[in-house]
C-alpha positions as CSV (number, residue, x, y, z in Angstrom):
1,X,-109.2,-62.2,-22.0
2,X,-107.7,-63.9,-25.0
3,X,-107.5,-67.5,-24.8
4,X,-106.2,-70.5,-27.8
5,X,-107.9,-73.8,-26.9
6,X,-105.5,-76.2,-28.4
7,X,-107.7,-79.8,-28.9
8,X,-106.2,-83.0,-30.2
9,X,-109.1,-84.8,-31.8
10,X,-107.5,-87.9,-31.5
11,X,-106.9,-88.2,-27.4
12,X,-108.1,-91.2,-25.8
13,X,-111.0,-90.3,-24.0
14,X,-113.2,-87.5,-25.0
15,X,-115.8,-87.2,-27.3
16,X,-116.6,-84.7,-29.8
17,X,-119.5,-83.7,-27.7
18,X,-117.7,-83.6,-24.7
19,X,-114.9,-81.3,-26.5
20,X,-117.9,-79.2,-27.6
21,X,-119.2,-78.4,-24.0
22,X,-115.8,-77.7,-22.8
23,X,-115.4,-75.2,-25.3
24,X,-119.0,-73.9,-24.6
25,X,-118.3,-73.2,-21.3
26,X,-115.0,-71.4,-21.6
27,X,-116.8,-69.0,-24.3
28,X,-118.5,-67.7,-21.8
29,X,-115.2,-66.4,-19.9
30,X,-112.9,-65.8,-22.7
31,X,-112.4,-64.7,-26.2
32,X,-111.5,-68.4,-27.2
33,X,-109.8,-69.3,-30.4
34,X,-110.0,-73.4,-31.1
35,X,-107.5,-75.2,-33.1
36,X,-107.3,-78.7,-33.5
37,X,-104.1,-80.7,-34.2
38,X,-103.7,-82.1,-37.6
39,X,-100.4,-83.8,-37.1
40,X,-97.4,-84.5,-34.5
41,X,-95.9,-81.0,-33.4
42,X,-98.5,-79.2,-34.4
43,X,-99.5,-78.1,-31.0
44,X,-95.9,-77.3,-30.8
45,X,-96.6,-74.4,-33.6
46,X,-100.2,-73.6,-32.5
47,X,-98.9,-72.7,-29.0
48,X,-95.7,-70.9,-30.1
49,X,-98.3,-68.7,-32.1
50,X,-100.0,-68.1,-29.1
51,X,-96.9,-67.2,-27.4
52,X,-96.0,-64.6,-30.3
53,X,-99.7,-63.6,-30.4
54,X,-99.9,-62.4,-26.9
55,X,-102.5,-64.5,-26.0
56,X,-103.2,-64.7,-21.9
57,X,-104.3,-68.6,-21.9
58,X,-103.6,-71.2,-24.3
59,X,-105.7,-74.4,-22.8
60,X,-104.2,-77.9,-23.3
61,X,-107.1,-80.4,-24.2
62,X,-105.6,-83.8,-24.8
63,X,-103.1,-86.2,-23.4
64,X,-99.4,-86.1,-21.9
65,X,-98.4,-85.7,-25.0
66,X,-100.3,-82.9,-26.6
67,X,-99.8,-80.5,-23.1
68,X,-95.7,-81.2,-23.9
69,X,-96.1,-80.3,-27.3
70,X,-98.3,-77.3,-26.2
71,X,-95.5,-76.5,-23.2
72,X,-92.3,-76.4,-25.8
73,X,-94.1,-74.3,-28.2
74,X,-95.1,-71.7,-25.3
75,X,-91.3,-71.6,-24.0
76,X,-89.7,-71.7,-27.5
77,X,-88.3,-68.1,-26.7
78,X,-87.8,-69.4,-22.9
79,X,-89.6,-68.2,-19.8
80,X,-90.6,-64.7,-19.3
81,X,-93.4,-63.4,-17.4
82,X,-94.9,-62.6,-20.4
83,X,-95.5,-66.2,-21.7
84,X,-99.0,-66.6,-21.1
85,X,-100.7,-68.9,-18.3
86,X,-101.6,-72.8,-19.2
87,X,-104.4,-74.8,-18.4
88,X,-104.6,-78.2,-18.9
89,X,-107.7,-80.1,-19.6
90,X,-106.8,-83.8,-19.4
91,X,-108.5,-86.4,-22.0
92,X,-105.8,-89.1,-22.4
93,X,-105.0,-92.3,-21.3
94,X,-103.0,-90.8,-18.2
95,X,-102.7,-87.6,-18.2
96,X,-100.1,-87.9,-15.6
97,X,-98.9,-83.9,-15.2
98,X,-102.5,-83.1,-14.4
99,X,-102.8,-85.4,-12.2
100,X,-99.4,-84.8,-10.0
101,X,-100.9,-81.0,-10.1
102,X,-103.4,-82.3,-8.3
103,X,-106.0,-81.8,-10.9
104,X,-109.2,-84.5,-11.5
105,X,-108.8,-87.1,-14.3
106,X,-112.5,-85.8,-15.8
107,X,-112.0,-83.2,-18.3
108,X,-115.6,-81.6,-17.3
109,X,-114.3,-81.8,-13.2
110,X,-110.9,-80.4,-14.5
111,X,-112.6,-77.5,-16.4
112,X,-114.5,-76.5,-13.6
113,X,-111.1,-76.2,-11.5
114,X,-109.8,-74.2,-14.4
115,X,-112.7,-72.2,-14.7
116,X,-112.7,-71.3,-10.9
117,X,-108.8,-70.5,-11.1
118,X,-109.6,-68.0,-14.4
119,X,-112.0,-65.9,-12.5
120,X,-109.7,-65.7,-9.7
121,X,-106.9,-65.2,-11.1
122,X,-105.2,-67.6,-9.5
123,X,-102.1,-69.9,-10.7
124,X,-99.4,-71.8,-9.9
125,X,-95.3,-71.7,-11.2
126,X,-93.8,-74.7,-11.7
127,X,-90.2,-75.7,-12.6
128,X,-89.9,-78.1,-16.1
129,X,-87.1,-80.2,-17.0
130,X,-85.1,-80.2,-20.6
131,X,-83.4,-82.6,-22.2
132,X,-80.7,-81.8,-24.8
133,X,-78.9,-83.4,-27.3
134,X,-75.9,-83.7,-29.1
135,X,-77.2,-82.2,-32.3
136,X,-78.2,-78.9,-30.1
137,X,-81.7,-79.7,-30.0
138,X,-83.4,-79.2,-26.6
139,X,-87.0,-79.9,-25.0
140,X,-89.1,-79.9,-22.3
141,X,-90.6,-82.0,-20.4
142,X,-93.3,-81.7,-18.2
143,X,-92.9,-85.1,-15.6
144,X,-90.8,-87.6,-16.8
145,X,-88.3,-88.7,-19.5
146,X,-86.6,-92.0,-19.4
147,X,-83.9,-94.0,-21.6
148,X,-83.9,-97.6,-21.9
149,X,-86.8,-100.3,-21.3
150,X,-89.5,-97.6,-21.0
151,X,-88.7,-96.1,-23.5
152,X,-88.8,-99.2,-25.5
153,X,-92.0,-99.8,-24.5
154,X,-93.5,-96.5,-25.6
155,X,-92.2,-97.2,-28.9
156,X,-93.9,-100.8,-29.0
157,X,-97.0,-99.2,-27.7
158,X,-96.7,-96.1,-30.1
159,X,-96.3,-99.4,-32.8
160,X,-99.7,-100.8,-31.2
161,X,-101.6,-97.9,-31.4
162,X,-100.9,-97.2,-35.1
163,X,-102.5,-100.4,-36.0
164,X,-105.8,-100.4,-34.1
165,X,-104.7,-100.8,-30.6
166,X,-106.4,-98.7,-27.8
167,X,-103.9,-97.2,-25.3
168,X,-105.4,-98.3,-22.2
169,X,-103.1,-99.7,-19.3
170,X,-103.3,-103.6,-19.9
171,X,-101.8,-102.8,-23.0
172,X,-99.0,-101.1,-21.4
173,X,-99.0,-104.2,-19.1
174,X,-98.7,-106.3,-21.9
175,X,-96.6,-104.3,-23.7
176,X,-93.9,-104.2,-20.7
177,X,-94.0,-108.1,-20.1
178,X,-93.4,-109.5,-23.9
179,X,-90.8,-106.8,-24.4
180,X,-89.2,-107.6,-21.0
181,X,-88.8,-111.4,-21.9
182,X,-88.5,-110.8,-25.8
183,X,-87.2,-107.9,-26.8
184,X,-84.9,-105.6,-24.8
185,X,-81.1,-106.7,-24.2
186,X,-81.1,-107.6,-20.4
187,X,-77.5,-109.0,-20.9
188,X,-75.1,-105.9,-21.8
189,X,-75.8,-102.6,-20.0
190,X,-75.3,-99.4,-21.9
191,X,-75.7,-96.3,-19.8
192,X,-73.7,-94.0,-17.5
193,X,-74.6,-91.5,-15.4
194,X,-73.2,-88.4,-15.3
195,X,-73.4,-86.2,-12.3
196,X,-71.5,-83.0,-11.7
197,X,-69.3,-83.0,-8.8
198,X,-69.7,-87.1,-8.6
199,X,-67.3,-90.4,-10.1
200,X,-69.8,-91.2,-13.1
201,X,-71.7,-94.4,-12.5
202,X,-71.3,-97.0,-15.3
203,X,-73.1,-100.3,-16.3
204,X,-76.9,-99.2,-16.0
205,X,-79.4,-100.7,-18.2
206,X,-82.2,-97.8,-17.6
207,X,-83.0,-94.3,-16.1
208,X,-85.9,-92.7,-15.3
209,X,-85.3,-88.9,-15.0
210,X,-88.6,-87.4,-12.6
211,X,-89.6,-83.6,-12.2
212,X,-92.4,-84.8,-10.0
213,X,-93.9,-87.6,-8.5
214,X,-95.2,-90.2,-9.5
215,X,-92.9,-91.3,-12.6
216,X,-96.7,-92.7,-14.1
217,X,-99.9,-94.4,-13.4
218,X,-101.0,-97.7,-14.3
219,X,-104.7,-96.9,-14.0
220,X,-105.5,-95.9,-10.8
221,X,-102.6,-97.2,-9.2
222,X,-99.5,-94.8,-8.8
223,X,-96.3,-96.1,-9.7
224,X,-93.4,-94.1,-7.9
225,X,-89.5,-95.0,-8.2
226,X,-88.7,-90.7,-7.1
227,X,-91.6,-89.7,-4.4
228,X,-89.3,-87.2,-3.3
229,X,-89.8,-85.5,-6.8
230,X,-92.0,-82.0,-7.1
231,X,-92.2,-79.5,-9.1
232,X,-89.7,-76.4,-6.8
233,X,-86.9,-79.1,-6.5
234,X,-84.2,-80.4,-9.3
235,X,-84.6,-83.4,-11.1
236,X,-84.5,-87.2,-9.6
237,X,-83.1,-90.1,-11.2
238,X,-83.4,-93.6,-10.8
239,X,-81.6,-96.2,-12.3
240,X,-81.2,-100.0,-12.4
241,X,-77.9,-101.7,-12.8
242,X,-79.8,-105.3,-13.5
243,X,-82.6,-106.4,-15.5
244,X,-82.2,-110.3,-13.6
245,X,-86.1,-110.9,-12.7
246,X,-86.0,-111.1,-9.0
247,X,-84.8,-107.0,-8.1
248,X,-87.1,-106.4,-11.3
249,X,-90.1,-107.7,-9.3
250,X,-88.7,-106.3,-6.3
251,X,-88.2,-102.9,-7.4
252,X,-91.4,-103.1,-9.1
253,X,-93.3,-104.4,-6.0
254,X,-91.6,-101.2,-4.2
255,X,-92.7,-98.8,-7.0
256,X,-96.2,-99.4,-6.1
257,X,-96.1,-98.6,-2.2
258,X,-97.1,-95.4,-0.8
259,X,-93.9,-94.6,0.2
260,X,-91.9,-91.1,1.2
261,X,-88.2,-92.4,0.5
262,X,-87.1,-93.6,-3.4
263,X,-86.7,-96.8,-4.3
264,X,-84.1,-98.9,-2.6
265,X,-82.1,-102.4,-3.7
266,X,-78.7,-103.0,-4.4
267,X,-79.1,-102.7,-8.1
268,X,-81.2,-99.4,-7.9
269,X,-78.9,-95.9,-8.0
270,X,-80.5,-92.9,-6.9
271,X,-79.6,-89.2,-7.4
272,X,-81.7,-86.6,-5.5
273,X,-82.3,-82.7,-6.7
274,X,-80.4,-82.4,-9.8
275,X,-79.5,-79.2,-11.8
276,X,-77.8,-81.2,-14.4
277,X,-77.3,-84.8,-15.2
278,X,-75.9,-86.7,-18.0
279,X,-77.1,-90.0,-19.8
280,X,-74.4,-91.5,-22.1
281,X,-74.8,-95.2,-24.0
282,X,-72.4,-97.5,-25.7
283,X,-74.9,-97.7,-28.7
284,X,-78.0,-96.0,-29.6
285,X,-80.6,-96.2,-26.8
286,X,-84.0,-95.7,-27.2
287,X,-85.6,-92.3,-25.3
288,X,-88.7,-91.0,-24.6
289,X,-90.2,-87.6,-22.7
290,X,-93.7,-87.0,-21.1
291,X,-94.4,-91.2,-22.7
292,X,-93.8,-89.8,-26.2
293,X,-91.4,-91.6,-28.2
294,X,-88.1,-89.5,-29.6
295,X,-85.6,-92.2,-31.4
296,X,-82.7,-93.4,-30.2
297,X,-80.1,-91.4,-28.9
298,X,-76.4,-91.5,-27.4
299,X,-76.2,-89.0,-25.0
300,X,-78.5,-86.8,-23.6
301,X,-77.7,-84.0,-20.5
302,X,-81.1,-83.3,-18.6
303,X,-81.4,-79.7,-16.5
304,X,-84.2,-78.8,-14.1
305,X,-86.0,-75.4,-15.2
306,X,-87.2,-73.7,-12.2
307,X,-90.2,-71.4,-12.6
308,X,-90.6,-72.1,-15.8
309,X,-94.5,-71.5,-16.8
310,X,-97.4,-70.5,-15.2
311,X,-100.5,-73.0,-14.5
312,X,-103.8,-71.8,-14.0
313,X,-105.3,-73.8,-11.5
């Protein structure tokens, strides 16, 4: 068996030696080839190599953003059956695909899983989302995208990080507060939502677009607008039509419940299993997928993928 461990030396929460024992252990199981990331997208080209390569694993070690990176260069010819499998080893600050596959947030308890799943033989198919834009570009993501405040905040974070900052969640939290009160426009809403078959829905401030559930973690703690989002259904959106403080804090308050229905208020819209929805803003709108920043953007049509790539696990 041919496998490409793809490693971003720069995720959150693994050290060298801990990157060293992972790769150790799945030596002794495959004929491993390790590259490290030098820069952003570079997992993108390592994995697309892979793909072209033949390769029958490529394994993911890093955050939500490096498995993305590592998911769009394995599907930059689209899905086939001959793409190879993907195992994800998380060591980021959320890791939030690994964990809605149900995987451990330790990269050695998460290697063992993958390790177990390699000799077996075993995986798992599971549907993506894209996002394209108007220039023709497309890319997938993996759990989430979203347009507006989030967004925002992954920039600001993104910002953080550059200059020292460790991405841990009370910087998110800190983040999301000061940019709440300080930065984003709370006044003039610029999205619509575009639904086939559907009146399009104007005046929204922000949208979360979910493949699963939960949208993200803060820590532990699951935070969950879409709980009816997996990975064999279409896409869920939620959106808010006010950024006022009290259905902030009450949507907010909601997010955080175990729950089994979305997120409910009369300034929340909902849309349940998707093939296709639109995102369209008055002025440029800043956009993120899988909590990795992507510029502003104008319009952007999102389309569920299903049985898109394998997952060893």
């Amino acid at each position: 068996m041919r496998a490409m461990l793809i490693a971003n030396p720069k995720a959150t929460s693994t050290s060298q030696r801990a990157r060293d024992v992972l790769v150790r252990a799945f030596a002794g199981d495959a004929d491993v080839l390790v590259a490290e990331t030098a820069r952003r997208g570079h997992a993108t080209d390592l994995a697309r190599d892979a793909a072209r390569d033949k390769y029958d694993v490529v394994v993911a070690l890093g955050g939500d953003g490096t498995v993305n990176e590592v998911v769009n260069g394995l599907l930059a010819d689209g899905p086939s059956p001959a793409v190879p499998g993907l195992a994800v080893l998380p060591c980021g600050s959320a890791n939030v695909f690994a964990r809605a596959l149900g995987m451990p947030n330790d990269p050695i308890a998460a290697m063992r899983m993958v390790l177990a799943a390699l000799r077996a033989g075993r995986h798992r198919t599971v549907g993506l989302g894209t996002a394209s834009l108007p220039d023709g570009g497309e890319r997938y993501f993996t759990f989430c995208a979203g347009v507006g405040l989030d967004a925002e905040v992954v920039r600001e974070v993104e910002l953080r990080r550059l200059e020292g900052a460790r991405a841990d969640p009370s910087l998110y939290v800190r983040t999301t507060l000061r940019h709440f009160f300080r930065g984003t426009d709370r006044r003039r809403p610029a999205l619509t939502l575009e639904v086939p078959g559907r009146p399009p829905e104007s005046g929204l401030f922000l949208s979360f677009v979910s493949n699963t559930s939960p949208w993200t973690f803060l820590g532990p703690l699951p935070l969950n607008p879409s709980p009816l989002a997996n990975f064999n259904r279409g896409l869920e959106v939620f959106a808010m039509r006010s950024l006022k403080v009290p259905p902030v804090l009450g949507t907010a308050a909601q997010m955080m419940l175990a729950r089994n229905r979305p997120v409910q208020g009369g300034q929340v819209a909902n849309v349940h299993d998707a093939a296709q929805v639109t995102l369209r803003a008055e002025r440029p709108v800043a956009f993120q997928l899988d909590g990795d920043y992507l510029g502003e953007q104008e319009a952007i049509t999102f389309r569920s993928v299903a049985k898109a790539i394998r997952i060893v696990i």
